[in-house]
C-alpha positions as CSV (number, residue, x, y, z in Angstrom):
1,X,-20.0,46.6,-24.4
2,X,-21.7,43.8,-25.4
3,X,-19.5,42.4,-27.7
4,X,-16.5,43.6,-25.7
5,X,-17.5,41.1,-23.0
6,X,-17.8,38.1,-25.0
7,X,-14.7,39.1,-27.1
8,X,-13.2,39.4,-23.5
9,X,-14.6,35.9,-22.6
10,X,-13.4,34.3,-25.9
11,X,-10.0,35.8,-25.4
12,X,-10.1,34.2,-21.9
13,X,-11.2,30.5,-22.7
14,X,-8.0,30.9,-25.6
15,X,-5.6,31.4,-23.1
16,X,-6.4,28.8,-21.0
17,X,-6.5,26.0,-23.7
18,X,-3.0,27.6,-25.0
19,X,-1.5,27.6,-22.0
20,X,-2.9,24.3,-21.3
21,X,-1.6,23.3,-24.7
22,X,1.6,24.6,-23.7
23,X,1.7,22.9,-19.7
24,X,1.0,19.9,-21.8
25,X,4.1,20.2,-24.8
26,X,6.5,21.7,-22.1
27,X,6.4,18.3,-20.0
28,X,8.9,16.3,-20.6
29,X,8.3,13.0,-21.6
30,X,11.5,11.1,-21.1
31,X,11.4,12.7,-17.2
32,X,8.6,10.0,-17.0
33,X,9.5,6.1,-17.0
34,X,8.5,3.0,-15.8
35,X,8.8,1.8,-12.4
36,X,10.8,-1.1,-12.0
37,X,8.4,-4.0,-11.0
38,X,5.1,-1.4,-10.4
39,X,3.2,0.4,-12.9
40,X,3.9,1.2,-16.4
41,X,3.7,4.9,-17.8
42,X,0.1,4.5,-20.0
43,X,-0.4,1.2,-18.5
44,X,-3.9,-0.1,-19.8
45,X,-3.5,-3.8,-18.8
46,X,-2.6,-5.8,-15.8
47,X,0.8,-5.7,-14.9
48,X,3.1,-8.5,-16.4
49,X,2.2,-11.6,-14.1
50,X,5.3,-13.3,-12.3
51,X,3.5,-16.2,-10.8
52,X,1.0,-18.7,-12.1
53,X,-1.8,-17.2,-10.0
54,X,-1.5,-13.9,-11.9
55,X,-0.8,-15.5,-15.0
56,X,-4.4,-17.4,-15.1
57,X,-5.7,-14.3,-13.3
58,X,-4.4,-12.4,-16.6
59,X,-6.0,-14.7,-18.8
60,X,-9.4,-15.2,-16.7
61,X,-9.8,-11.4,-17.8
62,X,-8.9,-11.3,-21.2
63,X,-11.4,-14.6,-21.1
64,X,-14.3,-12.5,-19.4
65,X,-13.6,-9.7,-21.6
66,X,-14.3,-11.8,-24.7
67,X,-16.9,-13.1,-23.7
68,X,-18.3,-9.8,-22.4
69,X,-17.2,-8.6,-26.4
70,X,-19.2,-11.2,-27.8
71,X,-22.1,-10.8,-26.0
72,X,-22.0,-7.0,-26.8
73,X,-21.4,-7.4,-30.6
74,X,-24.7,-10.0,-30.9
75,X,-27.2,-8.5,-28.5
76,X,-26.3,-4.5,-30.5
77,X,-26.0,-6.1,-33.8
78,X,-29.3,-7.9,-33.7
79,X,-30.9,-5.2,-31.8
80,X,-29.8,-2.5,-34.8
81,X,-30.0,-5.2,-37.5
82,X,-33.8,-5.4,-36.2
83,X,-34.1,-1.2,-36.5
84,X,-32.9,-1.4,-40.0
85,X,-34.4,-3.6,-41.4
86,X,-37.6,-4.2,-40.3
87,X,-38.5,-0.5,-39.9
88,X,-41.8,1.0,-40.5
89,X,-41.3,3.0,-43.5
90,X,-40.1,-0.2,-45.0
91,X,-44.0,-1.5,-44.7
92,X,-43.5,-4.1,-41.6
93,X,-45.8,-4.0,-38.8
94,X,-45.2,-4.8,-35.4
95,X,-45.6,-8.4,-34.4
96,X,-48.8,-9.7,-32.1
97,X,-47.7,-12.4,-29.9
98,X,-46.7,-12.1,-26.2
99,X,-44.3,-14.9,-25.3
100,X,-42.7,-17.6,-27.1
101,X,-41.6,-20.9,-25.3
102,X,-38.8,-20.9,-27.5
103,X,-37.4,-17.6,-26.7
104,X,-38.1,-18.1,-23.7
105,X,-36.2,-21.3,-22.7
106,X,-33.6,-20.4,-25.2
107,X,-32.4,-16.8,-22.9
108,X,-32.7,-19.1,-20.3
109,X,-30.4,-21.8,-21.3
110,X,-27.4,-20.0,-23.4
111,X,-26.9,-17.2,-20.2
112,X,-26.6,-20.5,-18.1
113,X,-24.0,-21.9,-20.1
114,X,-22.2,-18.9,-20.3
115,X,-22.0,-18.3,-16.8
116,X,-20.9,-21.9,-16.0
117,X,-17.8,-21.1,-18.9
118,X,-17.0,-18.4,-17.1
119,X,-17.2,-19.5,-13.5
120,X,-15.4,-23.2,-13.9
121,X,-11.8,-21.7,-14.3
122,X,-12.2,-18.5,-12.4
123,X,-13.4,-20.8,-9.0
124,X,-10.0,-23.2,-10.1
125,X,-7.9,-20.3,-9.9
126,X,-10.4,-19.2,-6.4
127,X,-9.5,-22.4,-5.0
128,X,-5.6,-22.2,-5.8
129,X,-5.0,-19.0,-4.5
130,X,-6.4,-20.4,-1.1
131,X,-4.3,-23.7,-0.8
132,X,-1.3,-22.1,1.6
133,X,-0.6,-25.7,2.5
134,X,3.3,-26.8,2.0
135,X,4.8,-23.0,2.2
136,X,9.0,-23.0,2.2
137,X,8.7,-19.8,3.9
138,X,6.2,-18.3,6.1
139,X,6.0,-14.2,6.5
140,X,3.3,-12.4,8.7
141,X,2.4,-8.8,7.6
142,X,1.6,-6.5,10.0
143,X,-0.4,-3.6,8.7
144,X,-0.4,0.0,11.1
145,X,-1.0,3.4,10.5
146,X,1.2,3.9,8.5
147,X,4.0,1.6,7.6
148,X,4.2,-2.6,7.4
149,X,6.0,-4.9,9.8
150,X,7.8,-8.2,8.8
151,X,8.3,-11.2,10.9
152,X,10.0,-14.2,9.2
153,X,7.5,-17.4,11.1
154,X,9.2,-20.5,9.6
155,X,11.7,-21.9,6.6
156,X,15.0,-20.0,6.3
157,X,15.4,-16.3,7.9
158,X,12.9,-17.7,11.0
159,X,13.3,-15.1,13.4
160,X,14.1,-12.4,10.9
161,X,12.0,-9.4,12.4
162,X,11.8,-5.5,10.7
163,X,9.4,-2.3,9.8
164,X,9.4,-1.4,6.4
165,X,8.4,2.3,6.1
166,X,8.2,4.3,3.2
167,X,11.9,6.0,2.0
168,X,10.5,8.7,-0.2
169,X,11.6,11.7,1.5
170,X,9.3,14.7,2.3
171,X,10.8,16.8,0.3
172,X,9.3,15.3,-2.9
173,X,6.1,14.9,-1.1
174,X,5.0,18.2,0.0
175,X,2.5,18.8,2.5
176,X,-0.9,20.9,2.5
177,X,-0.2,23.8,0.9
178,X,4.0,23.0,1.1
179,X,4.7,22.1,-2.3
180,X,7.6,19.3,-3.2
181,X,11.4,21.3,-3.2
182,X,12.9,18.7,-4.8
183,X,12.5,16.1,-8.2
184,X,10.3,13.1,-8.0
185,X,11.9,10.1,-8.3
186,X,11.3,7.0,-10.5
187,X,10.2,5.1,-7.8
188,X,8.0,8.2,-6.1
189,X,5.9,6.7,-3.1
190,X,6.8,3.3,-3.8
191,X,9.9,2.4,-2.3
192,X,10.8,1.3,1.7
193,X,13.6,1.8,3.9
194,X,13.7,-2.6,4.2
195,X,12.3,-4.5,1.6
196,X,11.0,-7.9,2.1
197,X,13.5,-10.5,0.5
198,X,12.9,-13.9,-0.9
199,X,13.9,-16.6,-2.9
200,X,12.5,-17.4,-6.3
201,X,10.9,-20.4,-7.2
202,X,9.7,-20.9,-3.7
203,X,6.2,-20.5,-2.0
204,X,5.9,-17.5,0.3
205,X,2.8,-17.9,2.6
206,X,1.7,-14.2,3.7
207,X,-0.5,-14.0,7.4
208,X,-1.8,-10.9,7.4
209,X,-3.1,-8.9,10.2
210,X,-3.4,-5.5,11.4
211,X,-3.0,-3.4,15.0
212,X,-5.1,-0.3,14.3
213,X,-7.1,-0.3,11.1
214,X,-8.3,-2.7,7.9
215,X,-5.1,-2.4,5.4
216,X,-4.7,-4.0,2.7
217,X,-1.1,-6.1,1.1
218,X,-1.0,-6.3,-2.9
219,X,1.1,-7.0,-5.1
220,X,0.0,-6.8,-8.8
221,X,2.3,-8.4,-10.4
222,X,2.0,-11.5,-7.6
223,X,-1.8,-11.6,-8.3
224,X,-1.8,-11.3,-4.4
225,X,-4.4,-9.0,-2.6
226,X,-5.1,-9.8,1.0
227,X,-6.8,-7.8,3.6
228,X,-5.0,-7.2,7.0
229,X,-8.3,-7.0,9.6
230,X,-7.2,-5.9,13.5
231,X,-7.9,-9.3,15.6
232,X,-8.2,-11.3,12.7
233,X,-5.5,-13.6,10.9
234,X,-5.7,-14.2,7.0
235,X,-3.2,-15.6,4.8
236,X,-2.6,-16.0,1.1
237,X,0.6,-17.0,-1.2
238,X,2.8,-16.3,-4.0
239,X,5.6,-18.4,-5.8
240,X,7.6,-15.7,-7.6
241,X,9.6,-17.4,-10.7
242,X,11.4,-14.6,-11.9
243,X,14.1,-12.5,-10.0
244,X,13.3,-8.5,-9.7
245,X,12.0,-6.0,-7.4
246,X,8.1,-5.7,-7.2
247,X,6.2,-3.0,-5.8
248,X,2.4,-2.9,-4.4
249,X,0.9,-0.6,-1.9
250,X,-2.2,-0.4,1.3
251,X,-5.3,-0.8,-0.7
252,X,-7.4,0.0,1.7
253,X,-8.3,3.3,3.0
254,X,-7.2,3.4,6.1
255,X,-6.4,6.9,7.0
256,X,-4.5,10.4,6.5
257,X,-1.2,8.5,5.5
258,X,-2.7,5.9,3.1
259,X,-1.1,6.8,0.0
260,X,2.2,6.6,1.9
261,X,2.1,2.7,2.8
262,X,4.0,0.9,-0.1
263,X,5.1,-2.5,-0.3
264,X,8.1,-3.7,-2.3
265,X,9.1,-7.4,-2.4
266,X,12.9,-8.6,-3.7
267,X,13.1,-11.7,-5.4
268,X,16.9,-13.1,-5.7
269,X,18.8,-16.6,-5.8
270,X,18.9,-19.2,-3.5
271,X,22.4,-17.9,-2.9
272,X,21.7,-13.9,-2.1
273,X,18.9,-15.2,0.1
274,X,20.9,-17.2,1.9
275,X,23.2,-14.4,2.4
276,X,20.9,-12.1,3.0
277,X,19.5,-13.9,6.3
278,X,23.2,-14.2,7.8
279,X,23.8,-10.6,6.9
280,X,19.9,-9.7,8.1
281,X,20.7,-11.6,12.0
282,X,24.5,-10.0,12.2
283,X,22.3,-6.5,11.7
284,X,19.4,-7.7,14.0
285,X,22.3,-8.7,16.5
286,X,24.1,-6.2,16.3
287,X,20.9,-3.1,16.8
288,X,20.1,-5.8,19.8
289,X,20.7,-3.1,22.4
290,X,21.6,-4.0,26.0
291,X,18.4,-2.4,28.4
292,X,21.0,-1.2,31.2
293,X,23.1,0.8,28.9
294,X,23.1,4.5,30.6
295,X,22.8,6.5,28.0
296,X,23.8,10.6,28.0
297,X,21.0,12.7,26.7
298,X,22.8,13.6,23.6
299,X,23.2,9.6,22.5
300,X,19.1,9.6,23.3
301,X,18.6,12.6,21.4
302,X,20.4,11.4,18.3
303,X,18.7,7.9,18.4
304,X,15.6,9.6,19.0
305,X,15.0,11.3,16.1
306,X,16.0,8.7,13.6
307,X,13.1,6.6,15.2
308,X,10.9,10.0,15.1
309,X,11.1,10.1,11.6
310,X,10.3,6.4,11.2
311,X,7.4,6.7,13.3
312,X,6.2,9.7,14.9
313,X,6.3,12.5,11.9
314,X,3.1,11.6,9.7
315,X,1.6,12.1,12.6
316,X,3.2,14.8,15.0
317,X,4.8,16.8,12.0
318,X,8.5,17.5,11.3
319,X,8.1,20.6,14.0
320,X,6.3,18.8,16.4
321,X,2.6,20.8,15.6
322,X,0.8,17.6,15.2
323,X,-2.3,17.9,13.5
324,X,-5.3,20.2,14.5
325,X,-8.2,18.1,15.4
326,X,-6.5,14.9,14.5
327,X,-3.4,14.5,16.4
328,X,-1.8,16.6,19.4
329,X,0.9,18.6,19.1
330,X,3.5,17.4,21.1
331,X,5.3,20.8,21.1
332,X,4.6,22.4,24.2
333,X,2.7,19.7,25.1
334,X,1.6,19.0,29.0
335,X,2.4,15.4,29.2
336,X,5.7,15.7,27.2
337,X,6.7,18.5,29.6
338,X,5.4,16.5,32.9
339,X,6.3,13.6,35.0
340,X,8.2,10.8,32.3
341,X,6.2,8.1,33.8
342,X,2.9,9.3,32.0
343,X,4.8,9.3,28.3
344,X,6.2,6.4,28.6
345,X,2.9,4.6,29.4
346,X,1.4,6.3,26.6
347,X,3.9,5.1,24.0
348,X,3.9,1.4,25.7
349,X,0.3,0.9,26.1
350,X,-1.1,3.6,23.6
351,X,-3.8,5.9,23.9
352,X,-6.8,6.9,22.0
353,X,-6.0,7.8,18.4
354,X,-2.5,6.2,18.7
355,X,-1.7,2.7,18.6
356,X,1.0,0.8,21.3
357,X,4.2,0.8,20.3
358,X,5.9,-2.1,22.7
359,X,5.6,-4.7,20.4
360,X,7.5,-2.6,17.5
361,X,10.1,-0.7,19.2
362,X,12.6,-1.6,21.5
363,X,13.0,-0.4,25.0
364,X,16.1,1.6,23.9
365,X,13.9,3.0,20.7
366,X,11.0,4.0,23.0
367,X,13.4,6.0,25.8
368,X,15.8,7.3,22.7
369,X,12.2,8.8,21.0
370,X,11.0,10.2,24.7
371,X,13.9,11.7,25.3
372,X,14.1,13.8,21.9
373,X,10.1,14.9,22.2
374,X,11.1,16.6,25.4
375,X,14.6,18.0,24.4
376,X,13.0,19.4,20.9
377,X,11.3,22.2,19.4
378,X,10.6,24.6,22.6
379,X,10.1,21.9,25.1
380,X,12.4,22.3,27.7
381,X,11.1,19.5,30.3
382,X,12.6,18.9,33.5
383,X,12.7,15.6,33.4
384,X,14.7,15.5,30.2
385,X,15.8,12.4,29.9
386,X,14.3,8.6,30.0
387,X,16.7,5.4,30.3
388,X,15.9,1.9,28.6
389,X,15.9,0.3,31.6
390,X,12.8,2.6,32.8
391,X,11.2,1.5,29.7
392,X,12.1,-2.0,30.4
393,X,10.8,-1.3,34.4
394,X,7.7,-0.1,33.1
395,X,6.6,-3.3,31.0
396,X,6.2,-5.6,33.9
């Protein structure tokens, strides 16, 4: 019986590291490639640098990691040189003294040089990646749970305004014990619905800031990592000198959606920038609603859940269920099924646990994404519908 068991427990530990074996050979490798402008498949370096900041970045490290090589090699070889060679079976005996000036000031002066090698050109490169001064273009970031708006501040595209959400659908995400019905992409969790655009060879100033949480904006490849604090305002710069698309994401952890908050930048010409920003304000004009529009409940509906998707499902769920313990189900819920007047104050003004929405989405947005909450799922409220100019009413 004995015997049987560990036989048994042999036969077991087999199969796992075949079938492992076998998991392992029956993934295909060509199903797994680079992501344009974001991480390499067995990436074991810094990404490939596109501005000067990330180029002397690149070598600052390769720098420290020589001299941390260096250091390694002479402090083990002496130490095993020492063991070899002036072991006891090899008649030495162990020296008397205590201290030795020389020693002493000599482990004192060489780590002092050493650290003044190392620190003169990474605090050049501390001090460049502060200097924001003469930007061409000025973007603020706005980082919120869980997606990244854009407003164009000065140089060309000034007044350009957008969220830039994650496009990965849900169906290669999964949820909690969901998992994904269709193929990962190449670009899986790092791609956007509206990608910020700008020129090469021109110096983008980033503000950063934030309206619930600390995020964070990075892009590797930029040598750009800036925190985006609530109430606070920090900046930081990149001058991008090659044309591509370049992809970072949040690097803070700021909450359930956190992985889902990727940032892509698109570097073109002066021309396709230029074209961009007319083609950019024609769209911005055009989604420019008009507040006293009467809208049927159908249009609202319709409208509704396109801004839903963009803003309301990480939290509330596809099915409206929200979140047990963490956010309310808005299914069935009391103030989606009572007097409009309270929703819409919610959404303008926010409530605990949810941010206010009056600075991101329009009056028609806010109305359009009322209207389908209370016309959805099994809600059936009576008063179905909310106008823009309601919303509009309801700012002042």
């Amino acid at each position: 019986m004995k015997h049987a068991m560990r036989l048994k427990s042999r036969t077991l530990g087999a199969s796992l590291v075949l079938g492992a074996s076998l998991l392992a050979a029956g993934m295909p490798a060509w199903a797994v490639k680079d992501s344009p402008g974001g991480p390499a498949v067995k990436q074991l370096n810094l990404q490939t640098p596109v501005t000067q900041i990330a180029e002397q970045i690149y070598s600052i490290h390769n720098l420290m990691l020589y001299i941390c090589l260096a250091i390694f090699v002479a402090v083990f070889g002496v130490m095993f040189y020492s063991i070899l060679k002036h072991r006891k079976s090899l008649g030495h005996k162990p020296a008397t003294f205590h201290e030795s000036t020389t020693v002493e000031i000599l482990w004192t002066i060489v780590p002092f040089f050493i650290v003044i090698g190392m620190a003169l050109p990474a605090t050049k490169t501390v001090v460049a990646m502060k200097d924001t001064a003469n930007a061409d273009i000025t973007i603020k970031a706005t980082g919120m749970q869980w997606k990244w708006g854009y407003d164009y501040l000065k140089g060309e595209g000034e007044g350009i305004s957008f969220l830039s959400t994650l496009s990965t659908p849900r169906t290669q995400v999964g949820a909690p014990g969901v998992a994904p019905t269709e193929a990962r992409n190449l670009n899986y969790l790092l791609e956007v619905d509206n990608e910020v655009v700008v020129p090469v060879n021109k110096k983008v100033r980033i503000i950063t800031t934030a309206n619930d949480v600390i995020h964070g904006w990075t892009i590797p490849a930029f040598g750009v990592k800036q925190d985006a604090i609530p109430g606070f305002v920090r900046d930081t710069w990149f001058k991008a000198e090659k044309i591509g698309t370049y992809r970072g994401q949040c690097v803070e952890l700021c909450g359930k959606e956190h992985a889902f908050m990727p940032i892509v930048v698109k570097v073109v010409s002066d021309a396709d920038y230029t074209a961009w920003v007319d083609g950019k304000k024609k769209e911005m004009a055009a989604k420019a609603d008009d507040p006293t529009k009467v809208w049927t409940v159908d249009e609202l509906k319709q409208r509704g859940e396109s801004v839903y998707a963009a803003n309301c499902v990480a939290c509330h769920q596809a099915n409206g269920k929200g979140v047990p313990g963490a956010f309310p189900a808005l299914d069935g819920s009391a103030v989606v099924a009572g007097p409009k007047a309270a929703q819409v104050d919610i959404l303008l003004n926010g409530i605990r646990g949810m941010p206010a929405w009056k600075a991101t989405l329009s009056d028609t947005e806010i109305a359009a994404v009322i209207t389908y909450s209370r016309n959805s799922w099994s809600n059936k409220s009576a008063e179905n519908i909310v106008q823009p100019a309601e919303v509009l009413a309801a700012r002042k």
